[in-house]
Structure formats: structure tokens, C-alpha cells
Predicted model as a PDB file, atoms N, CA, C, CB and O in Angstrom, pLDDT in the B-factor column:
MODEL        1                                                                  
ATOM      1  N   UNK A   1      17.621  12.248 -12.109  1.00 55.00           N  
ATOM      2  CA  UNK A   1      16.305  12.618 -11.632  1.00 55.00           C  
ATOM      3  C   UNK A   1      15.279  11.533 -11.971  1.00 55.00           C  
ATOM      4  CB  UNK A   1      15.883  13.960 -12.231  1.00 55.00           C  
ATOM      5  O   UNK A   1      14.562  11.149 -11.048  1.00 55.00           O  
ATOM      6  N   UNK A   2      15.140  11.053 -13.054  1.00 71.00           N  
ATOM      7  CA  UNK A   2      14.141  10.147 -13.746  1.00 71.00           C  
ATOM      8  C   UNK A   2      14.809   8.602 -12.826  1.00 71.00           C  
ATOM      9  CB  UNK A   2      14.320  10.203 -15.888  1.00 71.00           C  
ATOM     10  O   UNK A   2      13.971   7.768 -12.483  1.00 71.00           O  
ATOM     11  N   UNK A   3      15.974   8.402 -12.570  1.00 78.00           N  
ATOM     12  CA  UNK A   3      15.978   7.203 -11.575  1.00 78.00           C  
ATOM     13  C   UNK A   3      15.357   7.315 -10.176  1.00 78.00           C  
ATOM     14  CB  UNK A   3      17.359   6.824 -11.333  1.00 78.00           C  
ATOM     15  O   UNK A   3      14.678   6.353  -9.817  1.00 78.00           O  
ATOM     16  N   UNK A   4      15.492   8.353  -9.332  1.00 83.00           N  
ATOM     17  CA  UNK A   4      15.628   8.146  -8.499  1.00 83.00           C  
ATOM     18  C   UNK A   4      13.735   7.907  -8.305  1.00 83.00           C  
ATOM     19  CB  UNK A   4      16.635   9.092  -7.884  1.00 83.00           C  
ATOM     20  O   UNK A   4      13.265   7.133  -7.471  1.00 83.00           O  
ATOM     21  N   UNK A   5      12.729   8.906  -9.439  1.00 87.00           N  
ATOM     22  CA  UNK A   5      11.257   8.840  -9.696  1.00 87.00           C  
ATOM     23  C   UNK A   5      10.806   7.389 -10.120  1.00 87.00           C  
ATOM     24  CB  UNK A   5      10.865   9.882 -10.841  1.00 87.00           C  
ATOM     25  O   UNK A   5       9.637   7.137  -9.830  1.00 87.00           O  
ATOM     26  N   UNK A   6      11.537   6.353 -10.773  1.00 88.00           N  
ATOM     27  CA  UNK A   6      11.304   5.156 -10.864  1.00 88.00           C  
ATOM     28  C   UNK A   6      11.810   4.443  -9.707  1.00 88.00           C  
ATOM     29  CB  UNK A   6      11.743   4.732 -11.991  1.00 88.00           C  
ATOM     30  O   UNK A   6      11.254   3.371  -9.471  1.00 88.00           O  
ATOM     31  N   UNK A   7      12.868   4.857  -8.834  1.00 91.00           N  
ATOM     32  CA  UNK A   7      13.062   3.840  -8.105  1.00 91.00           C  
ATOM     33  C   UNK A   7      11.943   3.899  -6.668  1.00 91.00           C  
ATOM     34  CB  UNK A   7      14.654   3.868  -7.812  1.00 91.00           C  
ATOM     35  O   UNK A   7      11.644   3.066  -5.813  1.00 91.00           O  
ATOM     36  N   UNK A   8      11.520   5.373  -6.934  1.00 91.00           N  
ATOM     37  CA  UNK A   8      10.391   5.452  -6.114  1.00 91.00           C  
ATOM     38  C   UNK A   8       8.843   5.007  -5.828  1.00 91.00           C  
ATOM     39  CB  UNK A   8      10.360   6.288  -6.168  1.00 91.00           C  
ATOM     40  O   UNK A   8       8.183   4.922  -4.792  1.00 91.00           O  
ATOM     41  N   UNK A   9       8.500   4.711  -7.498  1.00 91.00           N  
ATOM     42  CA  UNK A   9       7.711   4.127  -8.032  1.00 91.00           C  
ATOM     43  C   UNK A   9       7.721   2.998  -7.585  1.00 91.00           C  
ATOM     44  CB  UNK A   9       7.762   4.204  -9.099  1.00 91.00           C  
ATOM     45  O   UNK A   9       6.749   2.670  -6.904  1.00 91.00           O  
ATOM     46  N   UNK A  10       9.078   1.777  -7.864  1.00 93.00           N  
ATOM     47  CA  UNK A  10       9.068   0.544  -7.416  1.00 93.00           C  
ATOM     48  C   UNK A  10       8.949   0.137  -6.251  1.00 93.00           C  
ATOM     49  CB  UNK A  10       9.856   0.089  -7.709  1.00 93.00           C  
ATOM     50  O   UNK A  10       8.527  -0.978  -5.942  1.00 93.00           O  
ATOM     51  N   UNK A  11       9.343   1.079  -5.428  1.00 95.00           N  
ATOM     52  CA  UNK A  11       9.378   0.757  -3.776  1.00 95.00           C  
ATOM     53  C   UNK A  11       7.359   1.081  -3.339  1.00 95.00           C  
ATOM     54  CB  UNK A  11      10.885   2.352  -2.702  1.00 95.00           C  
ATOM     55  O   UNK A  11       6.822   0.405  -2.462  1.00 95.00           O  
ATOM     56  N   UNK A  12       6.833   1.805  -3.864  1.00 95.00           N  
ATOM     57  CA  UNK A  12       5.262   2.220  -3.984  1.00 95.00           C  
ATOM     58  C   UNK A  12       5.132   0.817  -4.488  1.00 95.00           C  
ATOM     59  CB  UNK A  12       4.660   3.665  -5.095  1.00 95.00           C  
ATOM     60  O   UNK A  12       4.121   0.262  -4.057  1.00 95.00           O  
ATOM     61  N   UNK A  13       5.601   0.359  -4.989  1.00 94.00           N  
ATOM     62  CA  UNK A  13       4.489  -0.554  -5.907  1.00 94.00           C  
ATOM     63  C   UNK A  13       4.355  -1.996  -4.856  1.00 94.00           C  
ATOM     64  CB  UNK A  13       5.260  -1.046  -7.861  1.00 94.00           C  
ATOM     65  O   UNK A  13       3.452  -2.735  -4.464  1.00 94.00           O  
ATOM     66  N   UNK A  14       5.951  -1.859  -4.677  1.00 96.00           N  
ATOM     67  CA  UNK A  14       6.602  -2.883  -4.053  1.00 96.00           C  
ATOM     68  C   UNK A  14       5.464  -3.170  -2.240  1.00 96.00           C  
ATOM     69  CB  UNK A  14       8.564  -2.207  -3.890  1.00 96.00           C  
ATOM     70  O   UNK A  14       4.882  -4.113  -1.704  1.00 96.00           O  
ATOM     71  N   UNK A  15       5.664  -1.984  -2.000  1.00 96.00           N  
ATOM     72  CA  UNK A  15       4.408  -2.049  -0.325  1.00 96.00           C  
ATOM     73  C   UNK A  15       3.193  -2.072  -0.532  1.00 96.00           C  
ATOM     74  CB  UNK A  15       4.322  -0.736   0.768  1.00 96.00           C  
ATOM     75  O   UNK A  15       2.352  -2.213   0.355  1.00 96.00           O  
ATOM     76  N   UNK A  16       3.005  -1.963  -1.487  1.00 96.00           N  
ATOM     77  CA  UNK A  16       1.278  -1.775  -2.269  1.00 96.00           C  
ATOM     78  C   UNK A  16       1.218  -3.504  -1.858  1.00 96.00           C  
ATOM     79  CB  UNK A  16       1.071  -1.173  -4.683  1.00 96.00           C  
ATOM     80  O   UNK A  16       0.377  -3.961  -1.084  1.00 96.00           O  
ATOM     81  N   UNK A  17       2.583  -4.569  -2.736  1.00 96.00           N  
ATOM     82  CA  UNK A  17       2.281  -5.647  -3.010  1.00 96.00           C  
ATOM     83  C   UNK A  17       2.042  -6.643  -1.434  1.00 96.00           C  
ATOM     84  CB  UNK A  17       3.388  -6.037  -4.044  1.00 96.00           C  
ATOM     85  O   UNK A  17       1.140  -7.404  -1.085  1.00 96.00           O  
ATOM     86  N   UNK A  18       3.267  -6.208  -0.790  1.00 96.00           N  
ATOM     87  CA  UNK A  18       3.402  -6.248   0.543  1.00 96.00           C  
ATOM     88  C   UNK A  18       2.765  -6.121   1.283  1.00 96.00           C  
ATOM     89  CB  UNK A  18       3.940  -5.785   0.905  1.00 96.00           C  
ATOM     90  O   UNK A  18       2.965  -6.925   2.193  1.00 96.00           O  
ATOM     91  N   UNK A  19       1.671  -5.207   1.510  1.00 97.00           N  
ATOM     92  CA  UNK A  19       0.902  -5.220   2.372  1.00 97.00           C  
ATOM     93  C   UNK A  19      -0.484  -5.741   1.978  1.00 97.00           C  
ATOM     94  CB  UNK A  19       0.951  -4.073   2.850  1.00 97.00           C  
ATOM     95  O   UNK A  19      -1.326  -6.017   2.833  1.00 97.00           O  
ATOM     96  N   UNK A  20      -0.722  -5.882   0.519  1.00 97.00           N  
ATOM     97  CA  UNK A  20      -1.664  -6.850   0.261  1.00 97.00           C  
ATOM     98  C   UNK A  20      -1.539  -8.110   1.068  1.00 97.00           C  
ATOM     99  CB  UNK A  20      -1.623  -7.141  -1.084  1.00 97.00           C  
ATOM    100  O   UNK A  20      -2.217  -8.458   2.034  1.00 97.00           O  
ATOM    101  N   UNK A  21      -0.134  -8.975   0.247  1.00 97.00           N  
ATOM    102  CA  UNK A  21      -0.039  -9.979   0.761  1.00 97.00           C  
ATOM    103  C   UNK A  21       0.075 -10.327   2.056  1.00 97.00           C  
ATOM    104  CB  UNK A  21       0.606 -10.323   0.306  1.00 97.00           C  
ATOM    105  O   UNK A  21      -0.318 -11.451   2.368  1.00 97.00           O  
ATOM    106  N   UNK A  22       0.622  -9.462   3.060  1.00 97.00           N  
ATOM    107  CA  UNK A  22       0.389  -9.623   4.515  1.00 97.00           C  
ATOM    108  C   UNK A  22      -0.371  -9.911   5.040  1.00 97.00           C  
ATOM    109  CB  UNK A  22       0.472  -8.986   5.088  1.00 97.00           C  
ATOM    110  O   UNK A  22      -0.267 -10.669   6.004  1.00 97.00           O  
ATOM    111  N   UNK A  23      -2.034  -9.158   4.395  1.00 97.00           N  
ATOM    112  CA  UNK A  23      -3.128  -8.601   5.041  1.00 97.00           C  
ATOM    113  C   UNK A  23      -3.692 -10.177   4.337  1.00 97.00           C  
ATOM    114  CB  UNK A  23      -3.810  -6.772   4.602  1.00 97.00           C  
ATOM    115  O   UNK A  23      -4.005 -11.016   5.180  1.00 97.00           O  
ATOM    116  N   UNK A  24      -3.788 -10.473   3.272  1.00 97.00           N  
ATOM    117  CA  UNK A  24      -4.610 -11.842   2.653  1.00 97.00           C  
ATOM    118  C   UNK A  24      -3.887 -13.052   3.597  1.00 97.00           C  
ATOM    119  CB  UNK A  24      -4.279 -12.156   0.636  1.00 97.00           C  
ATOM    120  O   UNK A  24      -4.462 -14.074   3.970  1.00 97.00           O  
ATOM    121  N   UNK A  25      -2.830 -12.772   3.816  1.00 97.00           N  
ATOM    122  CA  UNK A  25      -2.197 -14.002   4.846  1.00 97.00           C  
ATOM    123  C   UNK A  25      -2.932 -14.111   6.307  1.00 97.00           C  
ATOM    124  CB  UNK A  25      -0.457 -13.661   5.209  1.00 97.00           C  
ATOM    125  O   UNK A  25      -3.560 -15.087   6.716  1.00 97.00           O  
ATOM    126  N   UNK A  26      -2.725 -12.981   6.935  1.00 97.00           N  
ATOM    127  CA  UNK A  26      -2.654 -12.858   8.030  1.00 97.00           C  
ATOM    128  C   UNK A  26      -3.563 -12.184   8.665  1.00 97.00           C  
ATOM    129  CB  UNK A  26      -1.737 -12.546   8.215  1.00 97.00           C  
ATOM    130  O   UNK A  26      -3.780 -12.351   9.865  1.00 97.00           O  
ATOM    131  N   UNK A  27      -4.276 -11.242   7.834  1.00 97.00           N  
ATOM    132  CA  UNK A  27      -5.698 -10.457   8.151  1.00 97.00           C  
ATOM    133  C   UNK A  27      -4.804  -8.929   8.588  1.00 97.00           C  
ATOM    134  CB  UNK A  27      -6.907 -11.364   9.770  1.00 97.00           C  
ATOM    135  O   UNK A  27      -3.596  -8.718   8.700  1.00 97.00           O  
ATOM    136  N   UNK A  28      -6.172  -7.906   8.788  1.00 97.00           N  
ATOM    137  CA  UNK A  28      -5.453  -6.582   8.615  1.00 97.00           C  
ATOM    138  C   UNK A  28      -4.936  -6.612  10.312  1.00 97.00           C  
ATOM    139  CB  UNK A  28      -6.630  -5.051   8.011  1.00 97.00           C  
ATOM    140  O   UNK A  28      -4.025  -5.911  10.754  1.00 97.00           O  
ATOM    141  N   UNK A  29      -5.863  -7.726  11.220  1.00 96.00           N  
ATOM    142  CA  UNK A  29      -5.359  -6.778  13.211  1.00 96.00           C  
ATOM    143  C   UNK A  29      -4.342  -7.360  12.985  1.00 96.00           C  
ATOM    144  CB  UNK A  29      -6.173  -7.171  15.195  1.00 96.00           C  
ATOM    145  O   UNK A  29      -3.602  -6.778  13.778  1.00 96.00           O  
ATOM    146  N   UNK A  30      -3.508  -8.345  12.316  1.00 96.00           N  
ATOM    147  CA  UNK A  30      -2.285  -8.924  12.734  1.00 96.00           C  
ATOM    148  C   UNK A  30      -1.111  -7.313  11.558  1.00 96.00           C  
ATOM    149  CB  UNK A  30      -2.229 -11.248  12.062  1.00 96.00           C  
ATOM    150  O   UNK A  30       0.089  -7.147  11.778  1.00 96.00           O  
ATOM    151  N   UNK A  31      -1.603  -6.777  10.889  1.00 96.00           N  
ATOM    152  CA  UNK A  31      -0.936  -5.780  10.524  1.00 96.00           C  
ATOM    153  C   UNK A  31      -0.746  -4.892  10.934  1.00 96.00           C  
ATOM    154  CB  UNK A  31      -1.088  -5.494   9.860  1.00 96.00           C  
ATOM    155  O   UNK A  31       0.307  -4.305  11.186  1.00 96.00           O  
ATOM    156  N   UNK A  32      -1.519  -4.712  11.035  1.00 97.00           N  
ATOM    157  CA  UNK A  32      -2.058  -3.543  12.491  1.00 97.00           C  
ATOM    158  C   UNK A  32      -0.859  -3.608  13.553  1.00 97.00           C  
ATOM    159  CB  UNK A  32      -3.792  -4.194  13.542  1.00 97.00           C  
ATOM    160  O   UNK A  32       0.181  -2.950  13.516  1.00 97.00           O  
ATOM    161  N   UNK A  33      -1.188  -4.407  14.358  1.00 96.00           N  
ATOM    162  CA  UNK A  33      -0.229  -5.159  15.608  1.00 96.00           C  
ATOM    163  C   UNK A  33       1.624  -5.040  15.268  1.00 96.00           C  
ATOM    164  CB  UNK A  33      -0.748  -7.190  15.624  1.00 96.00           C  
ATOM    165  O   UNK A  33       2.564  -4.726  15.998  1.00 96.00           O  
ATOM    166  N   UNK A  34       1.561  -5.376  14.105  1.00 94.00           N  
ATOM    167  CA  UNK A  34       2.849  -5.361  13.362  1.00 94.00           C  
ATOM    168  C   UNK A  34       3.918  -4.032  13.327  1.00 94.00           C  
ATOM    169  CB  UNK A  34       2.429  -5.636  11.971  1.00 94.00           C  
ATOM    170  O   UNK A  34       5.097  -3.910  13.659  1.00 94.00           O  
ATOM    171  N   UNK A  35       2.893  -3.087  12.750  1.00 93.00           N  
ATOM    172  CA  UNK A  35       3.445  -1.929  12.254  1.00 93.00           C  
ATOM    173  C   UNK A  35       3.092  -0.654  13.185  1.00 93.00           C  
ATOM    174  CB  UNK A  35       2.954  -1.762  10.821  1.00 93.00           C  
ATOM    175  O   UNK A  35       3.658   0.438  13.225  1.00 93.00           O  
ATOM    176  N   UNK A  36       1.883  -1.173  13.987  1.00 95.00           N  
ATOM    177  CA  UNK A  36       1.626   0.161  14.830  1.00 95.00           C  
ATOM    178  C   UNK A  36       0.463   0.709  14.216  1.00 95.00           C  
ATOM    179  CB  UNK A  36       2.857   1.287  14.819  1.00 95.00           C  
ATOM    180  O   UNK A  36      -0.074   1.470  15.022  1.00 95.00           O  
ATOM    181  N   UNK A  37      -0.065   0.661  13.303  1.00 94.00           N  
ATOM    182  CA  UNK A  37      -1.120   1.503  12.801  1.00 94.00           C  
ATOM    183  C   UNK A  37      -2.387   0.988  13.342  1.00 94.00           C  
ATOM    184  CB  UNK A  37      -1.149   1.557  11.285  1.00 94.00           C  
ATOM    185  O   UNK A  37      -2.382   0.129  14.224  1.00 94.00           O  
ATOM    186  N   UNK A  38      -3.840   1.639  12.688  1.00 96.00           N  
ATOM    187  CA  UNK A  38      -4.554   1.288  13.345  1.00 96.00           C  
ATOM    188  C   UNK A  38      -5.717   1.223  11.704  1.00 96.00           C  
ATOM    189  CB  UNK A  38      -4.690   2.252  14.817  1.00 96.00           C  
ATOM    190  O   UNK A  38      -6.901   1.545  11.797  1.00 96.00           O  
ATOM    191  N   UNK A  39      -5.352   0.955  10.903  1.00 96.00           N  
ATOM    192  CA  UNK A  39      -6.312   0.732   9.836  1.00 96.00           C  
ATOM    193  C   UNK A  39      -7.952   0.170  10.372  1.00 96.00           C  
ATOM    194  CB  UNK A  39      -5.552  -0.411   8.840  1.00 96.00           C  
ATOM    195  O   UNK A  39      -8.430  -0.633  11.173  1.00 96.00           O  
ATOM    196  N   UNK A  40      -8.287   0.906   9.624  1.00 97.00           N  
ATOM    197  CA  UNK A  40      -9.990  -0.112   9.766  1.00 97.00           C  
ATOM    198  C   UNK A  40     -10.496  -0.927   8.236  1.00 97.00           C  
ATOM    199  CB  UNK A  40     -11.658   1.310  10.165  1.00 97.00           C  
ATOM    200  O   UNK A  40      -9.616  -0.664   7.415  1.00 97.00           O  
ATOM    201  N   UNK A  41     -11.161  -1.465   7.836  1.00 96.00           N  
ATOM    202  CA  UNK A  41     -11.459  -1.507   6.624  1.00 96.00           C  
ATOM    203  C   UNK A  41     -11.596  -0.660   5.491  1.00 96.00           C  
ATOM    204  CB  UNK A  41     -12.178  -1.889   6.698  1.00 96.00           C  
ATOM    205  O   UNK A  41     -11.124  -0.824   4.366  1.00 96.00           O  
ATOM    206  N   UNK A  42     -12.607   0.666   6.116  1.00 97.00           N  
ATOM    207  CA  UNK A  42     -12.779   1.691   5.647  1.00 97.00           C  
ATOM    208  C   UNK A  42     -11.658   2.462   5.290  1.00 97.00           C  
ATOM    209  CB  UNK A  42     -13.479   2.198   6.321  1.00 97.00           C  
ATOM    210  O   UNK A  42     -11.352   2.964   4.208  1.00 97.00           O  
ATOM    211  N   UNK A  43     -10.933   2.472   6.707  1.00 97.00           N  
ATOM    212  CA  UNK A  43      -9.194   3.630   6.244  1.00 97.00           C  
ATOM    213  C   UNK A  43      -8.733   2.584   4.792  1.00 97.00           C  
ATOM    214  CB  UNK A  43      -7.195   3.508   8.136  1.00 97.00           C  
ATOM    215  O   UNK A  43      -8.743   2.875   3.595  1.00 97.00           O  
ATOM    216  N   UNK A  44      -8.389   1.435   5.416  1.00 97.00           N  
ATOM    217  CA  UNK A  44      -7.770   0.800   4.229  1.00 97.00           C  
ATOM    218  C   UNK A  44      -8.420   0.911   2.721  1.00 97.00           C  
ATOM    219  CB  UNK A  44      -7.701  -0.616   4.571  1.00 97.00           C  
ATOM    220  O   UNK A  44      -7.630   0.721   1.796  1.00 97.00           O  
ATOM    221  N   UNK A  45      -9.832   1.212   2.380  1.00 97.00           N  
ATOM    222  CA  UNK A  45     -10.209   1.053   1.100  1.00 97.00           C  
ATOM    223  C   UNK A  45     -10.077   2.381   0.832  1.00 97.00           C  
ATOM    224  CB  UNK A  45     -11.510   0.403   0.797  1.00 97.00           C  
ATOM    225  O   UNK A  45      -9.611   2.650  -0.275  1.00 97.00           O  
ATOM    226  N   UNK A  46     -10.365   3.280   1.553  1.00 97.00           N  
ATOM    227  CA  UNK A  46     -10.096   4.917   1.107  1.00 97.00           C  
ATOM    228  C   UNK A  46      -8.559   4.514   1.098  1.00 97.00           C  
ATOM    229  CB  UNK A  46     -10.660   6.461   2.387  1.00 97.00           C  
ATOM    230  O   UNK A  46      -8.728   3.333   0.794  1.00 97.00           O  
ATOM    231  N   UNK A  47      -7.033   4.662   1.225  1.00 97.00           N  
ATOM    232  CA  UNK A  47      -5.866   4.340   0.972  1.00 97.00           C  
ATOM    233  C   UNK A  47      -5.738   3.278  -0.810  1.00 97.00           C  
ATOM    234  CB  UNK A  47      -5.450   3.539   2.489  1.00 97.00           C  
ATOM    235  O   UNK A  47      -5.192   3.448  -1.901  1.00 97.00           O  
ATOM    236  N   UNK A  48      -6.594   2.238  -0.167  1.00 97.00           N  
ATOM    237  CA  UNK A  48      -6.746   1.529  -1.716  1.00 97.00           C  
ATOM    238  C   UNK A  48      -6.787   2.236  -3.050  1.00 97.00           C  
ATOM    239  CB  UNK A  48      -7.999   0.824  -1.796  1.00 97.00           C  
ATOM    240  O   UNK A  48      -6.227   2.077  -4.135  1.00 97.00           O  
ATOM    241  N   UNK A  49      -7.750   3.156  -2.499  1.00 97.00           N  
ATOM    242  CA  UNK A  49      -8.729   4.131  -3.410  1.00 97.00           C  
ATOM    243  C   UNK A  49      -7.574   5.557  -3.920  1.00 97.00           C  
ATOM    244  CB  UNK A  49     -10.378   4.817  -2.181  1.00 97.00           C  
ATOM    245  O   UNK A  49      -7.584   5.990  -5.072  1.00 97.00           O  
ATOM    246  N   UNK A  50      -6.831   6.008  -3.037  1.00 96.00           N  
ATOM    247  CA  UNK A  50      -6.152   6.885  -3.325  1.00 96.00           C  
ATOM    248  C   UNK A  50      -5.153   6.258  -3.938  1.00 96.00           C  
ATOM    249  CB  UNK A  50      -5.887   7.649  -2.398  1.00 96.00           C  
ATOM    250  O   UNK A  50      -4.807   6.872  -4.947  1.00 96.00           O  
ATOM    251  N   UNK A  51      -4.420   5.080  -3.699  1.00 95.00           N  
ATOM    252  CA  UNK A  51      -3.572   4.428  -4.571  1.00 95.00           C  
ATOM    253  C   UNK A  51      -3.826   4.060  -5.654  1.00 95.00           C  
ATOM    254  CB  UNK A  51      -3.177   3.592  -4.203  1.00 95.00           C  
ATOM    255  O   UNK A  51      -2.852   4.139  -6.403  1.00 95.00           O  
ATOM    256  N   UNK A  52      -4.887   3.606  -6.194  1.00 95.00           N  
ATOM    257  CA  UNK A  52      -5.690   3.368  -7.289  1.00 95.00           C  
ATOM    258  C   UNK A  52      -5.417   4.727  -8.143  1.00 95.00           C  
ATOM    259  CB  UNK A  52      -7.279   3.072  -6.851  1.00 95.00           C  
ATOM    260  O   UNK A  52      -5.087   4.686  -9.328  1.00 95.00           O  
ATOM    261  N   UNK A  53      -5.574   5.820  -7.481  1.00 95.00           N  
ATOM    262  CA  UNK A  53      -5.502   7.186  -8.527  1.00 95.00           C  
ATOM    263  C   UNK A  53      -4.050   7.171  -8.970  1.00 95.00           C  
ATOM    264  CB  UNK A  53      -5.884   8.837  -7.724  1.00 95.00           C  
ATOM    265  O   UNK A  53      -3.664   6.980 -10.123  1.00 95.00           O  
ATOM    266  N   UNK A  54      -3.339   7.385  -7.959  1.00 92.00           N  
ATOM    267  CA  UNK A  54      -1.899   7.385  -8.326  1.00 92.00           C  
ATOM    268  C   UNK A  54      -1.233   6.629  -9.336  1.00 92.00           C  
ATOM    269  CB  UNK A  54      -1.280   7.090  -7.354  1.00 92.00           C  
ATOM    270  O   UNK A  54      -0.373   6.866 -10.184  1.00 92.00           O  
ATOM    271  N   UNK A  55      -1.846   5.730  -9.005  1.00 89.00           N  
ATOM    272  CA  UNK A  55      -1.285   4.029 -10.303  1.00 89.00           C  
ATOM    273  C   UNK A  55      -2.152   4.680 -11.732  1.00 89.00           C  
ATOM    274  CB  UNK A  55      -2.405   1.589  -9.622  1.00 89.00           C  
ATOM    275  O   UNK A  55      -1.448   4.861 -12.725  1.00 89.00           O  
ATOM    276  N   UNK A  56      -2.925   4.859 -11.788  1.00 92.00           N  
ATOM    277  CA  UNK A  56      -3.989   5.112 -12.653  1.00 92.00           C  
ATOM    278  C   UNK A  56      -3.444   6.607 -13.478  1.00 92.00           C  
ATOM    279  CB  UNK A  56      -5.520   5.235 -11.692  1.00 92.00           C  
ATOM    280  O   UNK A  56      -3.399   6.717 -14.703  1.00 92.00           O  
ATOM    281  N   UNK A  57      -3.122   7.508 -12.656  1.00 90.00           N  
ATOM    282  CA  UNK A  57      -2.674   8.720 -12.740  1.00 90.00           C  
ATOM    283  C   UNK A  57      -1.241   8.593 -13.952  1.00 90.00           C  
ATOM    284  CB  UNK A  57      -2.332   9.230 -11.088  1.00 90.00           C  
ATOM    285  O   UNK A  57      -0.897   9.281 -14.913  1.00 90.00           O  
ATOM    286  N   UNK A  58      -0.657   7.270 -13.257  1.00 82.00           N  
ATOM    287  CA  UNK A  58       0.970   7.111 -13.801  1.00 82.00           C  
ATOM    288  C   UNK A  58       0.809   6.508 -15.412  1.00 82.00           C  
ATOM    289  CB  UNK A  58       2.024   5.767 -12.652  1.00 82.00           C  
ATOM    290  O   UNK A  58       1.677   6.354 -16.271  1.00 82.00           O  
ATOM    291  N   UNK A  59      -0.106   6.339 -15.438  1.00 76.00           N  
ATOM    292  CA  UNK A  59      -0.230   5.210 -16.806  1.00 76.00           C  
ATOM    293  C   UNK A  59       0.033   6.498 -18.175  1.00 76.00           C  
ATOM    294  CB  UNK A  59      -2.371   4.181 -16.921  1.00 76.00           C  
ATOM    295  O   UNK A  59       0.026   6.153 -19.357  1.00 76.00           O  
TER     296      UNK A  59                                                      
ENDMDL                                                                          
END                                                                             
């Protein structure tokens, strides 16, 4: 049970890192375009923001 909650963790952490780095590369419309979604700045910092709790939450 406790693996499969860390390995879940890492894969969270892991797209957290991923889609940072995508978005600083390439900007968010080329992510956008990529994946299908339709982020705005705003969606993305509220998402930031809820991830922030979660990480924060885990400590």
C-alpha cells in the first residue's frame, strides 16, 4: 500500500516538473496545442495553487 502512495507521489511530482519545464521552454499555447487542453494563465496558477497545497499538505 505505502509503495504504490509513493510511487504516486513521484509520478505527481514528476508532471509537476514536466510541465513546468515544457511551459518555460516552449510557452503554455505550445502546451496547450500538445496535450489538448486549454489552460489560461489564471487556470494554470489556480492548478499551481492547488498543487502547492498538496505538496505542502505532504510535508
Amino acid at each position: 500500500m505505502c509503495h504504490s502512495n509513493i510511487k504516486e507521489l513521484i509520478i505527481f511530482c514528476l508532471e509537476i516538473s514536466i510541465r513546468e519545464l515544457f511551459i518555460k521552454r516552449f510557452g503554455l499555447a505550445r502546451y496547450n496545442e500538445n496535450l489538448g487542453t486549454s489552460y489560461t494563465t489564471s487556470s494554470l496558477n489556480k492548478l499551481r495553487n492547488n498543487e502547492l497545497k498538496i505538496l505542502k499538505g505532504l510535508r
